[in-house]
LUMDO-363424 format. One record per residue (C-alpha): z, y, x; residue in three letters. Coordinates in steps of 0.2 Angstrom, whole numbers, plus 5000, padded with zeros to 4 digits. Layout:
N
ZYXALA ...
This chain:
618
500050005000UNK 499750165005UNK 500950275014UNK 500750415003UNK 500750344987UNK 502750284993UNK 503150454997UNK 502750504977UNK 504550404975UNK 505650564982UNK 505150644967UNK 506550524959UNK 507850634970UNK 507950744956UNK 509150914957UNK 509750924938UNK 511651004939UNK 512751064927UNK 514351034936UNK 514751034955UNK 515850884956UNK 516050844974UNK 517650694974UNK 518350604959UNK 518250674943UNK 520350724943UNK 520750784925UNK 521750944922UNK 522450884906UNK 523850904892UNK 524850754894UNK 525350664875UNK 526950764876UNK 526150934875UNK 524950864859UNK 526650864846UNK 526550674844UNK 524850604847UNK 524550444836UNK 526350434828UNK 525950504809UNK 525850684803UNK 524050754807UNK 522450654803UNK 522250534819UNK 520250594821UNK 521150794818UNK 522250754831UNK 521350654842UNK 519850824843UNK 521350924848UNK 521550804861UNK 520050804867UNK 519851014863UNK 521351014879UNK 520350904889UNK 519050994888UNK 519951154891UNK 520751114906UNK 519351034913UNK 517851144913UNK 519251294917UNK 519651224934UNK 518451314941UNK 517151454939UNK 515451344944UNK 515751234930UNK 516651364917UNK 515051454918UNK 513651324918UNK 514551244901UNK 515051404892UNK 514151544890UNK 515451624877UNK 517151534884UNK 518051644873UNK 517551574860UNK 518251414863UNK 519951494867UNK 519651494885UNK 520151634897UNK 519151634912UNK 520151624928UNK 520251714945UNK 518551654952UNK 518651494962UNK 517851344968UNK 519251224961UNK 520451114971UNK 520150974981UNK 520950854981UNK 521050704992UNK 522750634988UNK 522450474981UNK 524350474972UNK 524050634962UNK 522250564956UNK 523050404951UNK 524450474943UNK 523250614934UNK 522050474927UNK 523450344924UNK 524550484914UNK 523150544905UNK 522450354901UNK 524250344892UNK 524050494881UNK 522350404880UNK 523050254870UNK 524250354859UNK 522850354846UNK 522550204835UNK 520750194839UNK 520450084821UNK 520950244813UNK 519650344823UNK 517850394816UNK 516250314825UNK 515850474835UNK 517850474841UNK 517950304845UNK 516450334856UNK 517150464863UNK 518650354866UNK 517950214874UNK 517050364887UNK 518550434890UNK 519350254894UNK 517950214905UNK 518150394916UNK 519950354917UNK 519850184924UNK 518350254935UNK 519650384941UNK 520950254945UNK 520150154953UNK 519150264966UNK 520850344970UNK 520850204983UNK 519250244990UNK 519450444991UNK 518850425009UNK 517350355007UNK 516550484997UNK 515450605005UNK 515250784998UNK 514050825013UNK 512850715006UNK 510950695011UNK 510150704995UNK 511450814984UNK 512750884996UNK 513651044995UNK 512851125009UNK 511051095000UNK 511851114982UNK 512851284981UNK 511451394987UNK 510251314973UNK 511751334959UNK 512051494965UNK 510451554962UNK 510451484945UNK 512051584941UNK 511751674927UNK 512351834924UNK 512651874904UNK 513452034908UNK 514352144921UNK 515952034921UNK 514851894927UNK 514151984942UNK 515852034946UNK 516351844945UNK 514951784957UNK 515251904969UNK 517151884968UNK 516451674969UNK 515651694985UNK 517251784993UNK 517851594991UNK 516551515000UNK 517351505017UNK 518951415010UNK 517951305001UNK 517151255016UNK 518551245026UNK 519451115013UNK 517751015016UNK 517951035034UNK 519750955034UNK 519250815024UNK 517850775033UNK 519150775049UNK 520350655041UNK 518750525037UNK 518450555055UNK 520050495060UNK 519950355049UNK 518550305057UNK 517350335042UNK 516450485046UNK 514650495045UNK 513250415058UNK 512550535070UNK 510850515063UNK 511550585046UNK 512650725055UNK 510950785063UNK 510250795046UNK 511550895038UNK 511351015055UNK 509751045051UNK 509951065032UNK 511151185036UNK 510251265050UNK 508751295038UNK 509851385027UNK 510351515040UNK 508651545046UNK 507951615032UNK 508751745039UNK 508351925027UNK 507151805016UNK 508651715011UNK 508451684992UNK 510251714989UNK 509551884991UNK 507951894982UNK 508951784966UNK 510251894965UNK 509052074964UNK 508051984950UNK 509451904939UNK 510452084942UNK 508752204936UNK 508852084920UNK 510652164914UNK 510752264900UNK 511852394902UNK 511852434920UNK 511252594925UNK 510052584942UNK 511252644953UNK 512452514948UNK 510952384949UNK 510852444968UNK 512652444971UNK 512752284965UNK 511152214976UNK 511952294992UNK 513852204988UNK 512952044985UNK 511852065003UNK 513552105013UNK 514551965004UNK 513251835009UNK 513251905026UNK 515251915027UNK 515751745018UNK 514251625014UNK 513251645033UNK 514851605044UNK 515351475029UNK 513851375034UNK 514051425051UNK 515751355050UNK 515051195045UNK 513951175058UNK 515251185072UNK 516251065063UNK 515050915061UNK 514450945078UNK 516250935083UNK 516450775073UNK 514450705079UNK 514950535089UNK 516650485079UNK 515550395066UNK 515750205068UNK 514550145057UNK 512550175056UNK 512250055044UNK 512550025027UNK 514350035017UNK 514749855019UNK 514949865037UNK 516549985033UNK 518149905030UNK 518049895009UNK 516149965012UNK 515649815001UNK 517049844985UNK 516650044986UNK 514850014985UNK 515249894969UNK 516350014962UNK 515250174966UNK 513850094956UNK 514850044942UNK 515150224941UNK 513350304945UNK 512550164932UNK 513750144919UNK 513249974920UNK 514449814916UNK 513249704927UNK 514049664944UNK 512949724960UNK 512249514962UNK 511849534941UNK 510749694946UNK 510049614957UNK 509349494948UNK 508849584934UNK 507849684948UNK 506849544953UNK 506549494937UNK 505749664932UNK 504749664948UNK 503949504945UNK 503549544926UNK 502849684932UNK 501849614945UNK 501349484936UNK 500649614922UNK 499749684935UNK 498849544943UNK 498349504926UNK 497449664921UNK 496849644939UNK 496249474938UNK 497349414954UNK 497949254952UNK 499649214964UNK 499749044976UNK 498248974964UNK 498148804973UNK 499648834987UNK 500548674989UNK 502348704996UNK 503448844992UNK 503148935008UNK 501148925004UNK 501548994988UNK 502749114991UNK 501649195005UNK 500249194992UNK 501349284979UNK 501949424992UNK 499949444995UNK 499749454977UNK 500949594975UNK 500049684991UNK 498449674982UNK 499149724967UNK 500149874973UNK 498549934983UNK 497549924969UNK 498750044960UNK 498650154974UNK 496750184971UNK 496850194954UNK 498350344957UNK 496950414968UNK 495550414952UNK 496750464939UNK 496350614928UNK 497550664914UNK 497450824902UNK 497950994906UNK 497651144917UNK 499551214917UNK 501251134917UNK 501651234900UNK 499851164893UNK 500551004899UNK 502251004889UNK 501551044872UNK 500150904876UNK 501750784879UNK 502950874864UNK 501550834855UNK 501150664859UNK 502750594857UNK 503050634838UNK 502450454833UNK 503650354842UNK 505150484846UNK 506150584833UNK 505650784829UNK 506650864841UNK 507451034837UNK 506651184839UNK 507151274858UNK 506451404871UNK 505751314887UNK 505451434903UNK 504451364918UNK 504951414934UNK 503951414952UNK 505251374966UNK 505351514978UNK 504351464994UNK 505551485009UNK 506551364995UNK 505051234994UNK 505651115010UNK 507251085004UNK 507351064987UNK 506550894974UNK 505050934966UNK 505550954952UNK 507250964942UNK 507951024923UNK 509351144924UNK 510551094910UNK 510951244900UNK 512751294895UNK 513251184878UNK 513251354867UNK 511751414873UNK 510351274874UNK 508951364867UNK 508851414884UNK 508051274894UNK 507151304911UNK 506151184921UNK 505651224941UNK 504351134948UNK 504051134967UNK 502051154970UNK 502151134988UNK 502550934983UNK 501450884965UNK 500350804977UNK 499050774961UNK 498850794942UNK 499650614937UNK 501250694946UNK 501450824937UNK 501150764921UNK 502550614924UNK 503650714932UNK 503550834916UNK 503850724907UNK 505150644916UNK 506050854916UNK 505250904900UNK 504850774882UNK 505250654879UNK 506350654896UNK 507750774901UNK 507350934889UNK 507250834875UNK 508550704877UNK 509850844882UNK 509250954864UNK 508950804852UNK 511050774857UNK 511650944857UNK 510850984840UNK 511850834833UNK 513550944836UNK 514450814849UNK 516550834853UNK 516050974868UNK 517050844880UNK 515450744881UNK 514550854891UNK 515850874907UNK 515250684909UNK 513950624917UNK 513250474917UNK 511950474928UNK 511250284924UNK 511150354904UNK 510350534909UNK 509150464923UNK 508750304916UNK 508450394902UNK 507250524910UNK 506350374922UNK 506150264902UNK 505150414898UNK 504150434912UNK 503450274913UNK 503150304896UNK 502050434898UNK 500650354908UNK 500050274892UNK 500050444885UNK 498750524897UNK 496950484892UNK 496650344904UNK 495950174900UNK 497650064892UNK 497249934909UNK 497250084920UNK 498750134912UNK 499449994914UNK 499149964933UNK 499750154937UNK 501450134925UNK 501949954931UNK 501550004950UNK 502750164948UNK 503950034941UNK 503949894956UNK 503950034969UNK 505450114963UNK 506249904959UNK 505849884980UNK 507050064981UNK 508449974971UNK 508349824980UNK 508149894997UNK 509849994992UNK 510949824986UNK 510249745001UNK 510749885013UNK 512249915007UNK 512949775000UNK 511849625009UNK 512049715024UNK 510249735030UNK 509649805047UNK 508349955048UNK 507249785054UNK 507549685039UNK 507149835027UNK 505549845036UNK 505249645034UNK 505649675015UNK 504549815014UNK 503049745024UNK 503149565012UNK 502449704996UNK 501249765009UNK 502049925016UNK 501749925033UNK 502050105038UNK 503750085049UNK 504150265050UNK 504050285032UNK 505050125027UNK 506350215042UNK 506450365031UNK 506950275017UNK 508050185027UNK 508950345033UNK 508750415013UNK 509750265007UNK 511050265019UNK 511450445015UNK 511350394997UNK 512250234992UNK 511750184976UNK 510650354972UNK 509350244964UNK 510150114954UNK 510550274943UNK 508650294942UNK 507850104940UNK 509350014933UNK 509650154920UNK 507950114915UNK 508049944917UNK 509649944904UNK 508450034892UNK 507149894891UNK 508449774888UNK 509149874875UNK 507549884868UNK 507149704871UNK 508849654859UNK 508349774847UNK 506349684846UNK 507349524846UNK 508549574831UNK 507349674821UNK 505549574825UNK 504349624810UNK 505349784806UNK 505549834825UNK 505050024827UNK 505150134842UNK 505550274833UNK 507150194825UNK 507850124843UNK 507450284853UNK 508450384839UNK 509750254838UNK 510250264858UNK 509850444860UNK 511250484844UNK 512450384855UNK 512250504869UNK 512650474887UNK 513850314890UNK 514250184899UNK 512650064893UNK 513949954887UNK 514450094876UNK 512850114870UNK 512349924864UNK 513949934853UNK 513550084845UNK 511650104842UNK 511549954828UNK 512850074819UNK 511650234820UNK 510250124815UNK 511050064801UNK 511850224794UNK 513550154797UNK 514350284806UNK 515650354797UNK 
């Protein structure tokens, strides 16, 4: 297969942020006491349980001004004051984050949950599931990595803060007060990152360099800096503001950038080079001491799957070779046809696959799909969809171009999730600089736009959902989601159904070898060599590219078992559904039932979709 073709697969490394959490989710919560009697009479149990839940909420998206802001546009009216700005506390104590989860799992089940509505009890079993999360990873604090490759801090903060936006004056003043918190933000990073160092878990020299230069390339924009050009636009857009305030407020921003966020970074950079060389481990998690249980535990968490690591496994494999098998049939390739032992026939399949995914990467080359703009695009797809997926509500959709000087370090496209009282407003960046071609942009729209992101993050908000949902994310829900309708979309561009076919299952396999090729480093143990065995048996031969996605996985365990098992879960879900319904199966029926659910553990969602289906929520 062609090396380019397998570099189309970092588009999966998607930016879509609403909340900056770094470690553990730790809940700032009202414990049962505070709540005058939780589940012990008086109050209707589902009255009392949405205080509950109203406290949780509260607390949490409170902590801290990134995710106040990016959740509420009007926190007043939700009775929240906004706080002196800050980045919230982190907290590395794995005591206090056991004791916050476990007390706040007990207040938990204070409430008879067979007294509690469908849309409570959903929200029940989440919260169950984030506690147990919580508790369990208090034991693994050291193992997370908030300098990250694909979604660290240090590539993360500049992008949210140039998606701050700014309502009024008292939100300019709580951004600039923000950054003035940049440097002990950092420096809180900077001592955790000290104490995985002398627990022998810092990071590989490789990944040090990486972060360097991610960093370095943030200070070399030097003037061009989009921290500066953001900030001009977002501030000229204020009502209210006469010009010389709009000028007063450009030059604070410029010196607070210069003063707190530049040696912030600067900071950092001295630190991990102090730390470069203390890392005793370059391969993968299960060469660390409880590498091999965090890894299990962290994709548990990422997926919101119930499967264990060996189960995903094999229900990756399985997916593979259905796809490649529907391949080689619309191709007319027919697998170890007359191979006599299973090392014959083996080899022959493995050649198969290499001619199949070859083939694919031709046809990728031919493809031609409808519309001469990303917004023409969208309504091509809104459009398209109506058969198979329910209306969605009506909303606002902006386009965006990322900045150029921003181009290198950002995805290629990502979904800015807007605040939960404002969601009319929904922006989508693409990043030209890496489209590559037409078929690109039309699945990754609709991967970011319908029937992906964009719509799946409307069609829930317009059903009214307890406002504690959304400070939870469950990635394997949201991008399994997205990726179930982007392999969706190829059989919605003109091309011939068999062409279709090839591009959609061959976009599927590849992103199946990135799942494997993450169990199997991280949890099998493989060597850079062995990746590149696995890689060259599907016919990608390139070793530098299989050594970048070598380097990629390390610096993201379990990054894309959100993407390809999330989807995966879907298929199956969809596959019960078929099973269960079989003449009266239809797709408009099962996308509304697990879209009414709502991000949740997959788990989660099989229990409740029959009961949305069915009308039986109460």
């Amino acid at each position: 297969m062609k090396s380019e073709n397998l570099k189309r697969v970092k588009r999966l490394d998607k930016f879509k942020k609403k909340h900056l959490s770094l470690l553990v989710l730790v809940f700032n919560l009202v414990i049962c006491a505070a709540l005058s009697g939780c589940g012990s009479g008086g109050k209707d149990e589902n009255e009392k349980f949405e205080k509950y839940t109203r406290e949780v909420f509260s607390g949490e998206v409170a902590a801290d001004t990134i995710t106040l802001h990016y959740t509420l546009k009007e926190p007043g009216d939700y009775g929240i004051e906004e706080p002196e700005a800050t980045y919230g506390n982190f907290e590395t104590d794995p005591d206090i984050i056991r004791a916050a989860a476990e007390n706040t799992r007990q207040a938990l089940e204070g409430f008879s949950y067979e007294e509690l509505n469908t849309e409570n009890r959903i929200t029940y079993d989440i919260l169950s599931f984030e506690f147990k999360m919580a508790e369990r990873s208090a034991d693994y604090i050291m193992y997370e990595e908030p300098l990250g490759l694909v979604s660290g801090v240090q590539t993360q903060i500049p992008v949210v803060l140039s998606e701050y936006q700014f309502y009024d004056r008292d939100d300019i003043d709580s951004y600039l007060a923000l950054l003035k918190k940049t440097g002990e933000y950092f420096d809180d990073i900077i001592v955790f990152e000290r104490e995985k160092s002398a627990e022998g878990l810092f990071m590989s020299d490789d990944a040090a360099d990486a972060v360097i230069e991610q960093c370095q390339a943030f200070l070399d924009m030097g003037d061009g800096n989009y921290l500066y050009s953001t900030f001009a636009d977002r501030v000229i857009e204020v009502e209210g503001l006469s010009e010389k305030e709009k000028s007063d407020y450009i030059q604070d921003n410029a010196l607070m950038v210069k003063d707190y966020i530049i040696p912030a970074y600067e900071a950092l950079i001295a630190a991990v080079n102090e730390l470069k060389g203390t890392g005793q481990n370059t391969q993968g998690l299960m060469y660390l001491p409880e590498g091999k249980e965090y890894y299990e535990l962290s994709v548990k968490r990422q997926t919101g799957s119930d499967r264990t690591v060996e189960e995903m496994e094999d229900l990756t494999r399985r997916q593979i070779t259905d796809d490649l098998e529907t391949m080689e049939q619309v191709l007319g390739i027919t697998p170890g046809e007359d191979l006599e032992t299973e090392e014959e026939t083996e080899k022959g399949t493995g050649e198969a696959a290499a001619e199949a995914l070859n083939a694919a990467a031709e046809a990728v080359e031919a493809a031609a799909v409808p519309g001469e703009s990303a917004e023409m695009i969208l309504s091509y797809l809104e459009e398209g969809i109506q058969a198979a997926f329910p209306e969605p509500p009506d909303t606002a959709l902006e386009v965006k171009y990322v900045p150029e000087e921003m181009e290198e370090h950002l995805s290629p496209a990502f979904y800015m999730i807007p605040a939960i009282d404002n969601a009319e407003e929904n922006v989508i960046y693409l990043n030209q600089s890496q489209m590559g071609d037409d078929l690109t942009l039309f699945t990754t729209l609709a991967h970011e736009g319908y029937p992906g992101h964009l719509y799946q993050t409307i069609y829930f908000e317009s059903l009214d959902p307890d406002p504690i949902r959304s400070i939870f994310s469950f990635g394997g829900y949201v991008e399994g989601w997205a990726t179930y309708a982007e392999m969706g979309s190829y059989y919605l561009t003109p091309l011939p159904k068999q062409q279709a076919t090839i591009l959609q299952k061959n976009a599927s396999v590849i992103l199946g070898l990135y799942a494997l090729a993450d169990m199997g480093i991280h949890y099998e143990g493989w060597s850079r060599m062995d990746t590149i065995s696995f890689f060259s048996s599907y016919g990608i031969t390139d070793a530098a590219v299989v050594e970048r996605i070598y380097d990629l996985i390390i610096g993201s365990p379990g990054n894309y078992l959100k993407y390809y098992i999330g989807y995966v879960e879907f298929l199956e879900l969809k596959k019960d559904w078929i099973e269960e319904k079989q003449e009266t199966f239809s797709q408009k029926e099962f996308h509304e039932a697990v879209l009414s659910v709502g991000p949740a553990p997959f788990e989660t969602v099989r229990d409740y979709m029959w009961k949305f289906a069915e009308g039986e929520q109460e």
